[in-house]
N, C-alpha and C positions, 0 to 999 in steps of 0.2 A: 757733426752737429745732431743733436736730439733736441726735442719739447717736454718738459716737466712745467710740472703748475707748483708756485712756492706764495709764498707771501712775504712784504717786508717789513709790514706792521700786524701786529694783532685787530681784530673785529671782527665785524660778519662775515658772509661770504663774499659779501665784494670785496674782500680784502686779495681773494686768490685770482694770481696772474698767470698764462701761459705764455712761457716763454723759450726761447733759444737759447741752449747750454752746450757745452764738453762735456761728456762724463770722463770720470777719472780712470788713469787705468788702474787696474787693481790691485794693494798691495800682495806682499807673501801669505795672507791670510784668508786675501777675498776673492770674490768670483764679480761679476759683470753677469748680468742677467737682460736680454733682451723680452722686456713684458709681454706677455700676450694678452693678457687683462687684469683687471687691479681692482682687489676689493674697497669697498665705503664703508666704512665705519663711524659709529659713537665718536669713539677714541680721536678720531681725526680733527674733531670740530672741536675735541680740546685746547687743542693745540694751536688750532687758529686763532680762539677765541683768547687766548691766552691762560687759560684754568689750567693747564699745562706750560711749564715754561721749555720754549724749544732753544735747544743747546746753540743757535747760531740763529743771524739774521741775514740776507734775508733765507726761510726755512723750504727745503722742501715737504710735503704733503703725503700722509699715508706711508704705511709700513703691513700692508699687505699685499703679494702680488701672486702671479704665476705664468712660467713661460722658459725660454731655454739659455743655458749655459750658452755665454757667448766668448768669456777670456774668463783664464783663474791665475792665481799668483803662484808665485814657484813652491810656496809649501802645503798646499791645499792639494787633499787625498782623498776624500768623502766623492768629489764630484768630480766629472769630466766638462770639457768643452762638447757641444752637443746634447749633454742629457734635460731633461724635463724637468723643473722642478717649480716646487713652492713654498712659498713663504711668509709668517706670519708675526715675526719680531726684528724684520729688520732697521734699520736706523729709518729715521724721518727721507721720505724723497722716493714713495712708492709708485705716485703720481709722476709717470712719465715713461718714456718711451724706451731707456735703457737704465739700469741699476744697479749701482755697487753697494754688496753687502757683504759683512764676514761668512766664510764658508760655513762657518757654526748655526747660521741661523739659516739653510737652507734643507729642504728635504726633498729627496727623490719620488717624483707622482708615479705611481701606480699604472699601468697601459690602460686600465681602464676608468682614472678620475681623467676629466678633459681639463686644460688651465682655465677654462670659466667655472666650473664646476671647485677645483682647486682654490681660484682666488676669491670664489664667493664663500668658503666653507671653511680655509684655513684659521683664518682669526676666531671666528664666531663656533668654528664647532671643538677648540683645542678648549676654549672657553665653556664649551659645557660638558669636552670630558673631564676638564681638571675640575670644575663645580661639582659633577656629579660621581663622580670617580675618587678625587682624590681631597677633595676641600671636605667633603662630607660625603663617606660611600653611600649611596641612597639605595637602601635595601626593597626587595619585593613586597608589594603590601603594605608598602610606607605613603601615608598622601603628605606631599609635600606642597608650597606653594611658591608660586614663579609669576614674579612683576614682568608688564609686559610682553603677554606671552605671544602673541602674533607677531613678534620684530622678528629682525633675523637671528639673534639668537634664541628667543623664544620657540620660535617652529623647530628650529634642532633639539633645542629640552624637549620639547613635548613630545616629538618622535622615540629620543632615546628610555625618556624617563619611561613609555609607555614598553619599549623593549625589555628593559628592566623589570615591568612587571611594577612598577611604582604608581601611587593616583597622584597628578598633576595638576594642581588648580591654579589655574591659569587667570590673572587680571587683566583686561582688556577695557578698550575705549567705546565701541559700538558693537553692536549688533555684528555688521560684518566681520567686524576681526575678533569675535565670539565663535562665529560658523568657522574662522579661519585657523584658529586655534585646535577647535573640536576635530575637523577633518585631521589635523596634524597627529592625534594621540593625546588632547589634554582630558581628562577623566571629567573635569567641570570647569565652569567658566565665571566667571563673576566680572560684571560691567560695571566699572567704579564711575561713571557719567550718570546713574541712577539708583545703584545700590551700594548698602553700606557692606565696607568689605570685608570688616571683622567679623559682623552679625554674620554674615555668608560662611565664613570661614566657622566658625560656633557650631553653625547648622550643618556646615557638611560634613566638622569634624565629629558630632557628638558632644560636641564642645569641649574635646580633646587638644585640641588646637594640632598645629604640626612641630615635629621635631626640626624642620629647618625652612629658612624663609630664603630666598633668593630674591634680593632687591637689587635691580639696575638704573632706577628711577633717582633713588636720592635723597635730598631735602624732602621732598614734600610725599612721600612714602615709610619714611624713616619710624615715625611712631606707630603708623599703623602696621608696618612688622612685626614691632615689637609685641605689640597687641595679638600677633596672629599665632608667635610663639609659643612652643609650650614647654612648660617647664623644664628648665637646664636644656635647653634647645640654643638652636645654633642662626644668628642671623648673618647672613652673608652679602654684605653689602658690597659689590662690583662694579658699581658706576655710577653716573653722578648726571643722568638727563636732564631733569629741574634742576639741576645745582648740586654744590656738596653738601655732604651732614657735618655740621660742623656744629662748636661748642656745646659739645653733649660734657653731662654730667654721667658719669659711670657708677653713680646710685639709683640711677633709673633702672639700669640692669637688675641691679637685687630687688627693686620694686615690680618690677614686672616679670622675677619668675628666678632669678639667677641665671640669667640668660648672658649664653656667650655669643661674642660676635666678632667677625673678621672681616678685614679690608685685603681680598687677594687680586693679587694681577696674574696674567698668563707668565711673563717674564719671569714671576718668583717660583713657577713652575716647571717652566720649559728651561730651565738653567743649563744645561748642559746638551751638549748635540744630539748625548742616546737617551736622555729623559725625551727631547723634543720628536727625535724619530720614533719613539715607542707610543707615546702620544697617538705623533699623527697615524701612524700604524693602525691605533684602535679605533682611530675615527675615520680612515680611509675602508677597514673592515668593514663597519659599520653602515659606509656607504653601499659597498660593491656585494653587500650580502641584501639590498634591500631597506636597511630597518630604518636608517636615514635617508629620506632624498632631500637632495639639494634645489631649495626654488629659486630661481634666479627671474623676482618678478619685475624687476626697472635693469635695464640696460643704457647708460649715457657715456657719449664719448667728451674723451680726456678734455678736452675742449670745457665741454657742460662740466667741468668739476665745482662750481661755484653753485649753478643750478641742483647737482644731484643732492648738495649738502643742503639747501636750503629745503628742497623735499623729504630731507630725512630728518632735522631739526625738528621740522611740521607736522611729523609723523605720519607722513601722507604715504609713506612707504610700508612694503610688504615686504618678508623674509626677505632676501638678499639684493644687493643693488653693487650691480660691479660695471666699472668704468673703462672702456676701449680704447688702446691706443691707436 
């Protein structure tokens, strides 16, 4: 027997239970992972909430984890029983103490990323090397801007983008996740609780505006993106915090600049085992050279999974928040 948190209606956070389960054993494709710790995510309180519809009821929770091979199925070759690893697409049901997922969706940690480190970084940092990497290459000397830039994906943009050699302007809520941003590598900051965020954006561009926008926010960021764009620029809309953008008219585009824009997930990215190892490859580099570090600023055990979401919902959270079995 093991403990997983699921839920078996959609709503808030009280909707998620910890409970006593089987894990399965694993077919000829998957592996059995015993957690060592489990990333928190956006994405997860989709899923609760129902803005995501989850393939079964009642569902497990999260699809980030990291920790060690504990059984694999007779056709899985990538990995051993024993080795280290982590993981950041696997099915729903990250949230708990043992986990079966396809061998496809796992990768082997480095001796020097640790599985806290691992499951606070996998999701949020494959996510900003495919945004910054491969959704839009963001060249040297490019200022770009970045919604939310003190979350956890945020503080990894702002580190890499600054590796890059790119200016990062970063939007934030106060004063302190301004300082917290700046320390991270963001070039400028702009506090949308008292300043206006295009005018900022005008000012700091020259009023050039930037060639790509990174919105994780959603509805209620969605036009002033577009606003911050510049001409035949690229808006990149990756999640849906306020909600989603929904019934756009696609002549706003050609009004506001011939402006293109995309809806990407990691999934449409990491498609295959060697796109997903070269990935984490570049982002595990990235760590163990320095240019990323990983904050891991809340720490709640598997238990508090109702608690840790409702503090991330609220925004009350910093860079990364990963959960203990």
């Amino acid at each position: 027997m093991a403990k997983r948190v699921q839920f078996a209606k959609t709503g808030g956070p009280e909707v998620l239970e910890i409970v006593d389960y089987t894990p399965a054993e694993p077919g000829p494709n998957e592996v059995r992972v015993r957690n060592r710790a489990i990333g928190l995510n956006f994405i997860d309180t989709y899923y609760r909430s129902g803005l995501y519809p989850a393939p079964s009821m009642p569902s497990g929770v999260g699809t980030e984890g990291a920790g060690e091979v504990e059984a694999v199925g007779s056709a899985v070759i990538n990995v051993k029983v024993g080795d280290r690893v982590g993981y950041a697409t696997g099915p729903l049901g990250a949230y708990s103490e043992q986990h079966v997922l396809p061998a496809a969706s796992v990768v082997k940690l480095p001796d020097a990323i640790t599985f806290e480190q691992a499951a606070a970084v996998m999701l949020k940092g494959l996510t900003v090397q495919y945004l910054l990497r491969q959704t839009y290459n963001v060249q040297p000397g490019q200022t770009i801007l970045w919604h939310a830039a003190a979350g956890g994906v945020g503080l990894i943009a702002c580190q890499w983008a600054k590796a890059i050699g790119a200016h990062l302007i970063g939007t934030v809520s106060s004063t302190a996740k301004a300082e917290l941003a700046k320390a991270h590598g963001a070039w400028a900051t702009i506090d949308y609780s008292h300043e206006n965020v295009v005018e900022r954006v005008l000012a700091l561009t020259d009023g050039k505006k930037c060639p790509v926008v990174y919105d994780s926010v959603g509805k209620d960021t969605w036009l002033t993106s577009l606003d911050c764009t510049a001409q035949r620029g690229l808006v990149v809309s990756f999640g849906n915090a306020s909600g989603p953008v929904e019934g756009v008219n696609l002549g706003i585009l050609s009004q506001k600049g011939s402006l293109y824009v995309t809806r990407p997930t990691l999934f449409g990215y990491a498609s295959t085992p060697e796109r997903l190892q070269a990935m984490a490859d570049d982002l595990f580099g990235m760590i163990t050279s320095g240019k990323v570090k990983v904050e891991i600023n809340q720490r709640f055990a598997l238990a508090e999974a109702a608690k840790a979401q409702t503090e991330l919902a609220a925004r009350r959270t910093t860079g990364s928040t990963i959960l203990l079995p």
